[in-house]
C-alpha positions as CSV (number, residue, x, y, z in Angstrom):
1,X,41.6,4.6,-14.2
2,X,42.1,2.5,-10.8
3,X,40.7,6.0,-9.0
4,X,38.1,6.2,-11.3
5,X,36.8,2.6,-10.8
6,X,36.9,3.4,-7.1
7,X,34.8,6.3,-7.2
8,X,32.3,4.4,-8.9
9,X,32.4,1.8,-6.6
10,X,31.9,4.2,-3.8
11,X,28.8,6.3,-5.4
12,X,27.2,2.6,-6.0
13,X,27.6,1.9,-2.2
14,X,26.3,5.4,-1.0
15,X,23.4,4.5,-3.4
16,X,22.4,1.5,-1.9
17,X,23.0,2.6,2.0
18,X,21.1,5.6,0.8
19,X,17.8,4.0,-0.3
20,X,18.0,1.6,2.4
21,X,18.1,4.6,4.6
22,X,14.9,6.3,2.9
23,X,12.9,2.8,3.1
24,X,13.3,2.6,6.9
25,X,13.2,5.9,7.3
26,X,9.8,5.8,5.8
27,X,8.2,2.8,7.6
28,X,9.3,4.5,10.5
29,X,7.5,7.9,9.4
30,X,4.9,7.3,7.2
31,X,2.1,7.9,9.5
32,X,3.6,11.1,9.3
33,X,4.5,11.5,6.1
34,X,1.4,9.8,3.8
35,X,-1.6,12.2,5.2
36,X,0.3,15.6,4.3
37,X,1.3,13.9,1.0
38,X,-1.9,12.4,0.6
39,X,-4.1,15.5,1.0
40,X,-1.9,18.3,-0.4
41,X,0.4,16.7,-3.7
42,X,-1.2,13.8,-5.3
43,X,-5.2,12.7,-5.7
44,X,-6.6,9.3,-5.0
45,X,-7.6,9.3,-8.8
46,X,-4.0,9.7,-10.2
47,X,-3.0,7.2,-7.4
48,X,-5.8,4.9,-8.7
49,X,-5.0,5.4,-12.2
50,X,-0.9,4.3,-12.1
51,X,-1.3,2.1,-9.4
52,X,-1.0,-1.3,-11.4
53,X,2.1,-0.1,-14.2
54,X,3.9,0.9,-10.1
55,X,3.1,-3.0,-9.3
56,X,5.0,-4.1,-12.5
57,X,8.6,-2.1,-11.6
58,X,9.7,-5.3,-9.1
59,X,9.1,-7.6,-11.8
60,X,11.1,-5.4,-14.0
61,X,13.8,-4.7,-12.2
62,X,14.8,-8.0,-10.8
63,X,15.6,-9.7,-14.1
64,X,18.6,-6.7,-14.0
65,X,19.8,-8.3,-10.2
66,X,19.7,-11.8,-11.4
67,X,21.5,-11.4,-14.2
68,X,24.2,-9.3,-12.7
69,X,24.2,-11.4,-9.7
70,X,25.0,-14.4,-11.9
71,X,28.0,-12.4,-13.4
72,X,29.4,-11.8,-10.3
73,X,29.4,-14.8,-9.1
74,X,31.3,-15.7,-12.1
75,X,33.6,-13.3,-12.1
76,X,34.6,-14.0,-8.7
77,X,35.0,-17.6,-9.2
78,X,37.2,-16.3,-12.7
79,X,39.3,-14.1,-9.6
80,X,42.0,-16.1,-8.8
81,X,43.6,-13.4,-6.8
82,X,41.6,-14.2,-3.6
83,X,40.3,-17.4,-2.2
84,X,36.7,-15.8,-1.0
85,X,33.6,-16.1,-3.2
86,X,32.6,-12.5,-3.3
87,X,34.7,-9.4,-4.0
88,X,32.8,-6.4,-2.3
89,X,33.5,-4.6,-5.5
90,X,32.3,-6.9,-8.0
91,X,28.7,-7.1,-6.1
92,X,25.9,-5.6,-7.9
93,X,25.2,-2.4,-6.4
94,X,23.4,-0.5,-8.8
95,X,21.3,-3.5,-9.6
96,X,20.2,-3.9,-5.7
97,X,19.4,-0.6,-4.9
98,X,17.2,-0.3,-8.5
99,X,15.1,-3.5,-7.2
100,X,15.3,-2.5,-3.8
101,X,14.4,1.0,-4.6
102,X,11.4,-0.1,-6.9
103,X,9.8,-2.2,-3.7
104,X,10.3,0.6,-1.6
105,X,8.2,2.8,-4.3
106,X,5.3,-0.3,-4.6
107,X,4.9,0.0,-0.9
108,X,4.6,3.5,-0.8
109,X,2.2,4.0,-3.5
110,X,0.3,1.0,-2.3
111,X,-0.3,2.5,0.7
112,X,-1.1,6.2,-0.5
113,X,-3.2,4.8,-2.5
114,X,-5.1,2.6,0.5
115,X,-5.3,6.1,2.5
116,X,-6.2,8.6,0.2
117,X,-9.3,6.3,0.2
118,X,-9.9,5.8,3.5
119,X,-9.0,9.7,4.1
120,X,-12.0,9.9,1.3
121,X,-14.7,7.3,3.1
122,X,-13.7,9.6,6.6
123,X,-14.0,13.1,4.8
124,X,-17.9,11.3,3.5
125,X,-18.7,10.6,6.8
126,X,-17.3,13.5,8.5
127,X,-20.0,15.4,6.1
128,X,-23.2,13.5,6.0
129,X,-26.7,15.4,7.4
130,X,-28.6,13.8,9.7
131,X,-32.0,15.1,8.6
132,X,-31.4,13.7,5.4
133,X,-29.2,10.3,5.9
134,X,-30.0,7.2,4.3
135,X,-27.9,3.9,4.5
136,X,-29.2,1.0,2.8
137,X,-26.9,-2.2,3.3
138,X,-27.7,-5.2,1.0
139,X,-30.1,-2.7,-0.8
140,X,-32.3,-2.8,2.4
141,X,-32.5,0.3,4.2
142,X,-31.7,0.3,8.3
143,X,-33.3,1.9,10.5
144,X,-30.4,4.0,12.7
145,X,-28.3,5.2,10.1
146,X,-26.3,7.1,12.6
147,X,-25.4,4.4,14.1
148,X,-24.1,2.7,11.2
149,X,-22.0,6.4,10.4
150,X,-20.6,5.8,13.9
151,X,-19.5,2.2,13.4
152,X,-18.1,2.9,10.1
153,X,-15.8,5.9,11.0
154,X,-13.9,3.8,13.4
155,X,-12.5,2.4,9.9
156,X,-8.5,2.2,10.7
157,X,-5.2,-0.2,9.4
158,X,-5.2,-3.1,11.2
159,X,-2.4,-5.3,12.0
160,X,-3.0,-8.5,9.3
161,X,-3.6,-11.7,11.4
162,X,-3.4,-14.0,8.3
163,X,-7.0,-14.3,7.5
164,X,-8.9,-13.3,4.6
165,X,-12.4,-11.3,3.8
166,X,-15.2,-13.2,3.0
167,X,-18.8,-12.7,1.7
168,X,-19.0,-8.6,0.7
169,X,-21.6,-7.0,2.5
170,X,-22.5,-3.5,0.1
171,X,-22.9,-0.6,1.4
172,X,-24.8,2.9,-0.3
173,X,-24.9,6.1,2.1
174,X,-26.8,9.0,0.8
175,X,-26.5,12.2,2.3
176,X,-27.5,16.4,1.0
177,X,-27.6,14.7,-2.8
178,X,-24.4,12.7,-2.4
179,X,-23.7,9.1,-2.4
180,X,-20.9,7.1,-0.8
181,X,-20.7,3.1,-2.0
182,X,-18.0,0.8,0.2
183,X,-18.3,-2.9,0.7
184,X,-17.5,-4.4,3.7
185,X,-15.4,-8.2,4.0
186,X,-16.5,-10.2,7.1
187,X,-13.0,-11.2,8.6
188,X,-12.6,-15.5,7.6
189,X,-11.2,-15.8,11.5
190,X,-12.9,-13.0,13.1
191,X,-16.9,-12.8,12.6
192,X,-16.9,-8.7,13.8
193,X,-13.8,-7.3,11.8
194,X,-14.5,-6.1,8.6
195,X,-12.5,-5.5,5.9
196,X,-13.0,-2.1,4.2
197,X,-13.4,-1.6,0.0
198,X,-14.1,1.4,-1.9
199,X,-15.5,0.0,-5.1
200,X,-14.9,3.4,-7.1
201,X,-11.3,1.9,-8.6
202,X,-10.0,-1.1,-9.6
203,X,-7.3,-1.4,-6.8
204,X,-9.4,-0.1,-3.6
205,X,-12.0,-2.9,-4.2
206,X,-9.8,-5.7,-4.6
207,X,-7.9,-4.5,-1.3
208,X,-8.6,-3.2,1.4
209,X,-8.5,0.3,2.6
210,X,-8.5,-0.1,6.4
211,X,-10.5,-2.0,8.7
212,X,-13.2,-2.1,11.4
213,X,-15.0,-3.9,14.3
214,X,-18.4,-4.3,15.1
215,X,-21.6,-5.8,16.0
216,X,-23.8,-3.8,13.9
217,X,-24.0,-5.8,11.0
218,X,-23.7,-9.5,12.4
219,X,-27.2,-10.1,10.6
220,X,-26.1,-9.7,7.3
């Protein structure tokens, strides 16, 4: 029984030094690891489509810490076989690595999600004719749409600086019959970054898929 309980103990460890291997593993590699993902297993509409119920697994899983938390605390105050407050095996393991494993999943599909769309805006632009381009912003067409094409696939993640988009500037490209829409967020403490949306889902038009700087559109 005692080897048994010991075993478990062990596997619950491994567990948890396990997926906090894979999460720094994968902030350390994902600008290798999201664009084959991306592009070759799932699609930015699936992404799209279980994007929120993904949001939801923290909240889920964290009532399961806190209340196993709170029972080893109390079992180790119960413990009258050592003075310390915690016994390494009466932690919640299992609980830890579930909550820390279900962050480590939003933050992933988060940001699949952000670059399936911004691989999708590039893959426009890559694409568009310039016999037949037309760029209207704020339903007003400009007059050097190439230009704009230019500007726009400099679009890239950007370190956040605490600031947030303001007024939406909206965005219609129409190239050899097809049609790109993104909205563009003037940065609150920078006048020429813009903050990228792709107003096709839910998710990529409430946040942002990458950002850019420019000049081109300090009139709107």
């Amino acid at each position: 029984m005692k080897a048994l309980y010991q075993a478990k103990k062990d596997l619950a460890a491994k567990l948890v030094i396990g997926v906090l291997i894979a999460f720094f593993v994968f902030f350390g590699w994902r600008d290798e690891i999201l664009p084959a993902f991306s592009k070759n297993i799932v699609s930015l509409h699936i992404l799209a489509s279980i994007i929120y119920p993904i949001l939801l697994t923290p909240f889920i899983t964290f009532p399961f810490l806190f209340i196993n938390l709170g029972k080893s605390i109390r079992k180790n105050r119960m413990d009258r076989k050592t003075n310390r407050f915690y016994r390494f095996e009466n932690l919640p393991f299992k609980s830890a690595a579930l909550f820390l494993g279900s962050i480590a999943i939003v933050i992933l599909f988060c940001d699949l999600t952000k670059l399936s769309a911004r691989e999708k805006i590039k893959g426009f632009l890559d694409g568009v004719f310039a016999e037949d381009l037309r760029i209207s912003v704020n339903e007003q067409l400009v007059e050097n749409p190439t230009k704009v094409i230019a500007e726009l696939k400099k679009i890239a993640p950007l370190t956040p600086h605490h600031s947030h988009a303001t007024e939406k500037i909206r965005i219609q490209i129409m190239s050899h019959n097809k049609t790109l829409r993104i909205e563009l967020g003037r940065d609150s403490s920078s006048a020429q970054e813009y903050w990228v949306f792709y107003p096709e889902y839910r998710y990529t038009s409430k946040n942002d898929v990458g950002r850019i700087i420019t000049d081109i559109f300090d009139d709107y």
